[in-house]
N, CA, C and O atoms as CSV, one atom per row, in Angstrom:
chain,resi,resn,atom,element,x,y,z
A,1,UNK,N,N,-5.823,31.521,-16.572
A,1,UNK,CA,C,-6.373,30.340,-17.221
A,1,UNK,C,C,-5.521,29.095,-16.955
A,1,UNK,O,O,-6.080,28.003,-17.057
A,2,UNK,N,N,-4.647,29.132,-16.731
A,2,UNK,CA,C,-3.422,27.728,-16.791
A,2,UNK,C,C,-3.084,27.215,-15.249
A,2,UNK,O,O,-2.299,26.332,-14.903
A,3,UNK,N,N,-4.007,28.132,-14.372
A,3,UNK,CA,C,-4.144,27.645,-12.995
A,3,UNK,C,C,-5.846,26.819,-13.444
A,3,UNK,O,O,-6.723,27.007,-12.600
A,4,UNK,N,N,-6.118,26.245,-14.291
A,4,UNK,CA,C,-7.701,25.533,-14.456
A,4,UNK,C,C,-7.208,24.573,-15.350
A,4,UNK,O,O,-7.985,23.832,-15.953
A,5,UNK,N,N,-6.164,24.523,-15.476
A,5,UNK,CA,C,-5.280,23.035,-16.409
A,5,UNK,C,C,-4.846,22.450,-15.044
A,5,UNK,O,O,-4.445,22.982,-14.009
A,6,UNK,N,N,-5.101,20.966,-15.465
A,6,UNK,CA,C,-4.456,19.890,-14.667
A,6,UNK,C,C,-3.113,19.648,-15.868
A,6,UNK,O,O,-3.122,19.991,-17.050
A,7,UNK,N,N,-1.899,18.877,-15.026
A,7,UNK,CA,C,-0.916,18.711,-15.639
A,7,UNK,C,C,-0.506,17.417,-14.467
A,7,UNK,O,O,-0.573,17.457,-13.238
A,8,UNK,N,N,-0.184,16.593,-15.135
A,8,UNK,CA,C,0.258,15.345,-15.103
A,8,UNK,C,C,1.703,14.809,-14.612
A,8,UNK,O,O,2.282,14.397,-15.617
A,9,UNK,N,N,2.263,14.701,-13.822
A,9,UNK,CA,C,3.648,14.096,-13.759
A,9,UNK,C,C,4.246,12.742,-13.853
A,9,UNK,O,O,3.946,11.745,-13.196
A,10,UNK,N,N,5.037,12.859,-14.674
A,10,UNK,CA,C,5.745,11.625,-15.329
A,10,UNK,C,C,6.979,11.281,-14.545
A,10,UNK,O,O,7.408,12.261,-13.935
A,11,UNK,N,N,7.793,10.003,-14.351
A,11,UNK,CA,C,9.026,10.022,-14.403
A,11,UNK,C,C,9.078,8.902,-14.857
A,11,UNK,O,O,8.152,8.094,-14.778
A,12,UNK,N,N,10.622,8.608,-15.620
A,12,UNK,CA,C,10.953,7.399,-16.180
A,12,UNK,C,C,11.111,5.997,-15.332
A,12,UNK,O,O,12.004,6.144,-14.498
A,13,UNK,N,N,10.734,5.151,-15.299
A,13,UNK,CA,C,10.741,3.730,-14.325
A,13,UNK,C,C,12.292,3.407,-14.715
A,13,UNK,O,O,13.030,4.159,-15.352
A,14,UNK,N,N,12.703,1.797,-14.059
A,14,UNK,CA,C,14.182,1.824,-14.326
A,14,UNK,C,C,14.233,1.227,-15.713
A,14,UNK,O,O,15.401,1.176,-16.097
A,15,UNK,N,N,13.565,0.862,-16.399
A,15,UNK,CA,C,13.867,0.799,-18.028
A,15,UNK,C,C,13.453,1.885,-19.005
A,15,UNK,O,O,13.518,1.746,-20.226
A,16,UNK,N,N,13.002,3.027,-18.353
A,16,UNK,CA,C,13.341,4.167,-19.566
A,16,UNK,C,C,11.545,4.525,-19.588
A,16,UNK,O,O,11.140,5.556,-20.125
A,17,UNK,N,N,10.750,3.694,-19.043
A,17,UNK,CA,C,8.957,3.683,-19.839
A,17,UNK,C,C,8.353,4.606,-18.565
A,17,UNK,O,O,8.466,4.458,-17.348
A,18,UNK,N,N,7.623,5.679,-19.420
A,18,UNK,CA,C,7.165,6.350,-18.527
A,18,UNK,C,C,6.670,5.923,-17.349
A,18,UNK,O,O,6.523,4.702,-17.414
A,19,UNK,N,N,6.173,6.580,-15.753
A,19,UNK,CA,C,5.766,6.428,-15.109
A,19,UNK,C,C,4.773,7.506,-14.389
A,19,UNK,O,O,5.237,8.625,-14.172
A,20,UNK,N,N,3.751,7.289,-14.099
A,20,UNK,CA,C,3.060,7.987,-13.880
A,20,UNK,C,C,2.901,8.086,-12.172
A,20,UNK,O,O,2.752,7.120,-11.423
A,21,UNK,N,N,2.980,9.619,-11.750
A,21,UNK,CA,C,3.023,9.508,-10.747
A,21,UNK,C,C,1.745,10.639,-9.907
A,21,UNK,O,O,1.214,10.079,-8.948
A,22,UNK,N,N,1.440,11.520,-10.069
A,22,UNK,CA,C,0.275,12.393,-10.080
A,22,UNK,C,C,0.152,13.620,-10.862
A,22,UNK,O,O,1.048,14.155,-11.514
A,23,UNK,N,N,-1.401,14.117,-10.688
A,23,UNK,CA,C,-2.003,14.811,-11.301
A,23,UNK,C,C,-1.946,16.793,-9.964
A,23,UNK,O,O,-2.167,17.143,-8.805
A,24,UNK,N,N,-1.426,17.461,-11.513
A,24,UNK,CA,C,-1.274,18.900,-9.937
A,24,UNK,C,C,-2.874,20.016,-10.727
A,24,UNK,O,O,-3.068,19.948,-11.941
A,25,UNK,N,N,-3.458,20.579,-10.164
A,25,UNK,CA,C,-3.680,21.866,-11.164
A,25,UNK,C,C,-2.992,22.841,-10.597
A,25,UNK,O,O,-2.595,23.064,-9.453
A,26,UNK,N,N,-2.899,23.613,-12.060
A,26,UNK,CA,C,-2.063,24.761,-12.370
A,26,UNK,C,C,-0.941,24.575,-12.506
A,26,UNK,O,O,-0.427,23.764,-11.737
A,27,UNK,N,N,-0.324,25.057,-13.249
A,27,UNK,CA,C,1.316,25.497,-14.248
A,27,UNK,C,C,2.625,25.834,-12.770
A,27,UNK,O,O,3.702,25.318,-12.469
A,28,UNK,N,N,2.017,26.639,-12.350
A,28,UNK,CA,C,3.189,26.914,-11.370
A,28,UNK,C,C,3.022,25.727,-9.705
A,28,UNK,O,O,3.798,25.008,-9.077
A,29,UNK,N,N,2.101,25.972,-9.632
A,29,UNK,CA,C,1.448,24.247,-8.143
A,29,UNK,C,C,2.383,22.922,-9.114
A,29,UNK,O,O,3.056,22.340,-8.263
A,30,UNK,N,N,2.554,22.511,-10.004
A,30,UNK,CA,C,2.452,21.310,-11.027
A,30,UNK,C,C,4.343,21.633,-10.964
A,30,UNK,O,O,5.144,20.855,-10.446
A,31,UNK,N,N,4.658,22.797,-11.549
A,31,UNK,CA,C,6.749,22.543,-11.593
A,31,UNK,C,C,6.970,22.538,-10.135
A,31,UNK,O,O,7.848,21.756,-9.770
A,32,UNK,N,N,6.208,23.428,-8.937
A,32,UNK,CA,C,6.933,23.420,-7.854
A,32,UNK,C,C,6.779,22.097,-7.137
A,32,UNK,O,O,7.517,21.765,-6.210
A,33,UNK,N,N,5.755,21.331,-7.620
A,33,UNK,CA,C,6.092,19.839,-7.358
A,33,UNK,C,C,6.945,18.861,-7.864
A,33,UNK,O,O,7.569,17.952,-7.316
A,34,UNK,N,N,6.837,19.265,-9.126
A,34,UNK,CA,C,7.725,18.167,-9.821
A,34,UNK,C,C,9.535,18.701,-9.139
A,34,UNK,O,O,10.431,17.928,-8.800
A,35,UNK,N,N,9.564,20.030,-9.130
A,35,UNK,CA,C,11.346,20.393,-8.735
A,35,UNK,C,C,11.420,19.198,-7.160
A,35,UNK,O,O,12.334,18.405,-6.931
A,36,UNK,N,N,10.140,19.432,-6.272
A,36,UNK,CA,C,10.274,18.498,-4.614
A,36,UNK,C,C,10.562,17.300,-5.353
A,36,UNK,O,O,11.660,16.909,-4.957
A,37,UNK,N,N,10.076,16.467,-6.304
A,37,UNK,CA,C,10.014,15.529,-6.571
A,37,UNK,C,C,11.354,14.822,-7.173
A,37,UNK,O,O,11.649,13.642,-6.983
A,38,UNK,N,N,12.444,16.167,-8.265
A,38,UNK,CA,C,13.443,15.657,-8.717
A,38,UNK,C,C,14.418,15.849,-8.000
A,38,UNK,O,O,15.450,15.240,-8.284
A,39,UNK,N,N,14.403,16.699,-6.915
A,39,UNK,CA,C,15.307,16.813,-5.943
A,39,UNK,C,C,15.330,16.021,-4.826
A,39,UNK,O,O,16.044,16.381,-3.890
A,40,UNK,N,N,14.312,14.417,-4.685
A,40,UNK,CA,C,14.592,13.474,-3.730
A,40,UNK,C,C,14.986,12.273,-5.027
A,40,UNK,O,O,15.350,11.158,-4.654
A,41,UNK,N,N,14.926,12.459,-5.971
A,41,UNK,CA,C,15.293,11.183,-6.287
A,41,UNK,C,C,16.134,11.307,-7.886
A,41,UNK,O,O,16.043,12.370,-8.500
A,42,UNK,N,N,16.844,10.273,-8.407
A,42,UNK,CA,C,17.658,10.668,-9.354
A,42,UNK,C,C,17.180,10.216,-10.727
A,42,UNK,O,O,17.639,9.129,-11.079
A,43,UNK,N,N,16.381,10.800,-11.548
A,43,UNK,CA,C,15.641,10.601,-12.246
A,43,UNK,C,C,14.953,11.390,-12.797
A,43,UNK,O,O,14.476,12.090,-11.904
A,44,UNK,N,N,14.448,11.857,-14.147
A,44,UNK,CA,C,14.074,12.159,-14.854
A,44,UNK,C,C,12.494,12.237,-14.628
A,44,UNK,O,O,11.699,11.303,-14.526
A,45,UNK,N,N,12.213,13.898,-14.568
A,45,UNK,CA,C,10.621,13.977,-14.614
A,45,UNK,C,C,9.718,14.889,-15.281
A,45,UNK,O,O,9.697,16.108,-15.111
A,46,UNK,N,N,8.938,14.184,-16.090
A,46,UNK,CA,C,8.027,15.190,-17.498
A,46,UNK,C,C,6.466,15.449,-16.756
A,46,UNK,O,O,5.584,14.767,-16.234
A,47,UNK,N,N,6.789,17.129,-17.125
A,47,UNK,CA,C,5.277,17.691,-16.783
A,47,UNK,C,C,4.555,17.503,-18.451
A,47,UNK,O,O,4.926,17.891,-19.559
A,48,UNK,N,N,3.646,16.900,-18.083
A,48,UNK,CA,C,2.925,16.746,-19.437
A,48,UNK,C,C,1.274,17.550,-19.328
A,48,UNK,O,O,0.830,17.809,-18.209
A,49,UNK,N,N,0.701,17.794,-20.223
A,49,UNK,CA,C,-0.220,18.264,-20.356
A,49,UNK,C,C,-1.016,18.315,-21.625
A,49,UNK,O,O,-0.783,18.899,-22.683
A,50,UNK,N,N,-2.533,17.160,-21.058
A,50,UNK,CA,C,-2.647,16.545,-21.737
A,50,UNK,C,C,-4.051,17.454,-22.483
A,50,UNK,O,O,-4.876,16.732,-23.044
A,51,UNK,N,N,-4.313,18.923,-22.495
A,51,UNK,CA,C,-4.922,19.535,-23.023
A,51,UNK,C,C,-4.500,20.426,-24.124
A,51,UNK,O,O,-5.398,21.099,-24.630
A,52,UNK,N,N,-3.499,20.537,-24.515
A,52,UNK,CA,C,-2.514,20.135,-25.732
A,52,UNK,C,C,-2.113,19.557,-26.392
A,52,UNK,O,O,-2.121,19.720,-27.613
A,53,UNK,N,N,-1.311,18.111,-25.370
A,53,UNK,CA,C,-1.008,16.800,-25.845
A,53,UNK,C,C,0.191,16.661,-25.805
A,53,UNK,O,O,0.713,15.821,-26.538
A,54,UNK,N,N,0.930,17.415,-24.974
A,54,UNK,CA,C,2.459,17.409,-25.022
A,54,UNK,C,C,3.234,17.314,-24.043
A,54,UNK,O,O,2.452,16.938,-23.169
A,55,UNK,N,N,4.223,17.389,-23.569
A,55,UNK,CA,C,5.553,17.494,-22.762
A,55,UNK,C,C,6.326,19.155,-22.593
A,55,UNK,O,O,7.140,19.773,-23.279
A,56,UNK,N,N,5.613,19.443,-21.357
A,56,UNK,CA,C,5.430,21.025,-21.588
A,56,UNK,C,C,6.921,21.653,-20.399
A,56,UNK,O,O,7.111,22.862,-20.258
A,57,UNK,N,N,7.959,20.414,-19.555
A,57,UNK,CA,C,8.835,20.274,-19.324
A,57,UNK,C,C,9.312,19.635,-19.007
A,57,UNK,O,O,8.578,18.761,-18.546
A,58,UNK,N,N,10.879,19.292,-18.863
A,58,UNK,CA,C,11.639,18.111,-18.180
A,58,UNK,C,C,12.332,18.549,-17.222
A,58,UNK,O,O,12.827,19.676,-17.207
A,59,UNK,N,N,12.481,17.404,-15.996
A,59,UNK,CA,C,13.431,17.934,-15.090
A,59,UNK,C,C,13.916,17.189,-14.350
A,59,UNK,O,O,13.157,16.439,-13.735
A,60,UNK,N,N,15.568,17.094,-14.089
A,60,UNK,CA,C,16.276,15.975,-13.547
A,60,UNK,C,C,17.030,16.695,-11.995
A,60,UNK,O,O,17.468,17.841,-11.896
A,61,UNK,N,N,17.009,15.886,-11.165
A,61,UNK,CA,C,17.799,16.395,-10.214
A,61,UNK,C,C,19.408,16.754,-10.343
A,61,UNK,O,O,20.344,16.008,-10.633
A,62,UNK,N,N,19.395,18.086,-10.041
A,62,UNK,CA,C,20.509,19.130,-10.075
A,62,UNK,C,C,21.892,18.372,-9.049
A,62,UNK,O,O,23.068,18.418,-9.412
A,63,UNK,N,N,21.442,17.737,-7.806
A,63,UNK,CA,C,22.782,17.575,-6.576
A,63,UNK,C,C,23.681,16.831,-7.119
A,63,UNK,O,O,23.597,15.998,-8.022
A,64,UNK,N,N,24.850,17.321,-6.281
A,64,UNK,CA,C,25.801,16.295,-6.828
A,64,UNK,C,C,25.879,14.780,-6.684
A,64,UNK,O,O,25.284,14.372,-5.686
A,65,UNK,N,N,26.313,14.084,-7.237
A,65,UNK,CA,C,26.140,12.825,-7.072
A,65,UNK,C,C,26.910,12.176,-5.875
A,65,UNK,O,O,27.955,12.729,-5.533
A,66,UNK,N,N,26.548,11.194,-5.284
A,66,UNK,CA,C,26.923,10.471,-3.775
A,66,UNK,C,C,28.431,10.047,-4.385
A,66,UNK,O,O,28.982,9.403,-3.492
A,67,UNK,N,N,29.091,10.125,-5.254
A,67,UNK,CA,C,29.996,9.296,-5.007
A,67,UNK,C,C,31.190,9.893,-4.701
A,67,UNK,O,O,32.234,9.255,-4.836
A,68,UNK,N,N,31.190,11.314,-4.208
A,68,UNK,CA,C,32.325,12.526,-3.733
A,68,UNK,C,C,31.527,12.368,-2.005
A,68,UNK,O,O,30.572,13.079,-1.693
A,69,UNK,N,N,31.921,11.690,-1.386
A,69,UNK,CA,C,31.554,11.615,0.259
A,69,UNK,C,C,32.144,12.430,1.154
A,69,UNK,O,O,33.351,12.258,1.320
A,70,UNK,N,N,31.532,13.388,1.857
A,70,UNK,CA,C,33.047,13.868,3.011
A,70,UNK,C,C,33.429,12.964,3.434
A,70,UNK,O,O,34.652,12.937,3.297
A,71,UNK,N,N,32.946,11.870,4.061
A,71,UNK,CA,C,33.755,10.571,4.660
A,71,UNK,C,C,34.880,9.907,3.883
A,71,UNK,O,O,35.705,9.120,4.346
A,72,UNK,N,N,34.817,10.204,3.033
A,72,UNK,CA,C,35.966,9.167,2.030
A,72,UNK,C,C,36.945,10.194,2.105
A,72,UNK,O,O,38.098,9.897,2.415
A,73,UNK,N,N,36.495,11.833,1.759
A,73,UNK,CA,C,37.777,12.478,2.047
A,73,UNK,C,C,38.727,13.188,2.963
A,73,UNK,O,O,39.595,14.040,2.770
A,74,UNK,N,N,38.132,12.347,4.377
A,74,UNK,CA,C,38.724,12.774,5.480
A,74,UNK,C,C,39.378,11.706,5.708
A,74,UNK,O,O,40.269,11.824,6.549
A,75,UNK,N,N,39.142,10.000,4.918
A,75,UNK,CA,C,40.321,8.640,5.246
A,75,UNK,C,C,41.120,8.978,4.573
A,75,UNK,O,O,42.210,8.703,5.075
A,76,UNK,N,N,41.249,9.670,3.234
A,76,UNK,CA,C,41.990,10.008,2.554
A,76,UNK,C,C,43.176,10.944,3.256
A,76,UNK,O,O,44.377,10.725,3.097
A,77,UNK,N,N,42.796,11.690,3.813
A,77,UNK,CA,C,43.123,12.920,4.114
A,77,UNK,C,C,44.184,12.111,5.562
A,77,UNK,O,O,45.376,12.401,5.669
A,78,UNK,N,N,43.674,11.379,6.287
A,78,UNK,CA,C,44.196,10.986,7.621
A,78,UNK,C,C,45.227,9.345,7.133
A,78,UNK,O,O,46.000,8.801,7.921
A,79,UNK,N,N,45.024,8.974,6.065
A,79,UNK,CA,C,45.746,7.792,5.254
A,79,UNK,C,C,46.839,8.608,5.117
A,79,UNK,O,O,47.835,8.209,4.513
């Protein structure tokens, strides 16, 4: 049954207010997009589903953040 639900993806814009970005069907099609989606960009993204009326998960990208570069720690390293 929850592959015949559409579910909605959200992410926050740069002041915090939702953003709407597309519509998946099905529960598992709908997170394995939203994970492609939080893993290119750094930001916050809600599967919502609006045949309930709720926020059915959140998900932020996992990578580490850019500011540990190999490049910085090989000047380091040769400084």
């Amino acid at each position: 049954m929850s592959d015949d639900i559409t579910y909605d993806i959200f992410k926050d814009d740069p002041v915090g207010s939702p953003l709407w970005i597309e519509a998946v069907q099905g529960l598992e099609r709908a997170m394995n997009r939203m994970e492609e989606l939080a893993a290119a960009e750094d930001c916050e993204y809600y599967l919502f589903c609006s045949q309930v009326g709720k926020i059915v998960r959140r998900m932020r990208r996992r990578s580490p953040r850019p500011d540990e570069k190999p490049g910085d720690k090989s000047r380091k390293m040769a400084g």
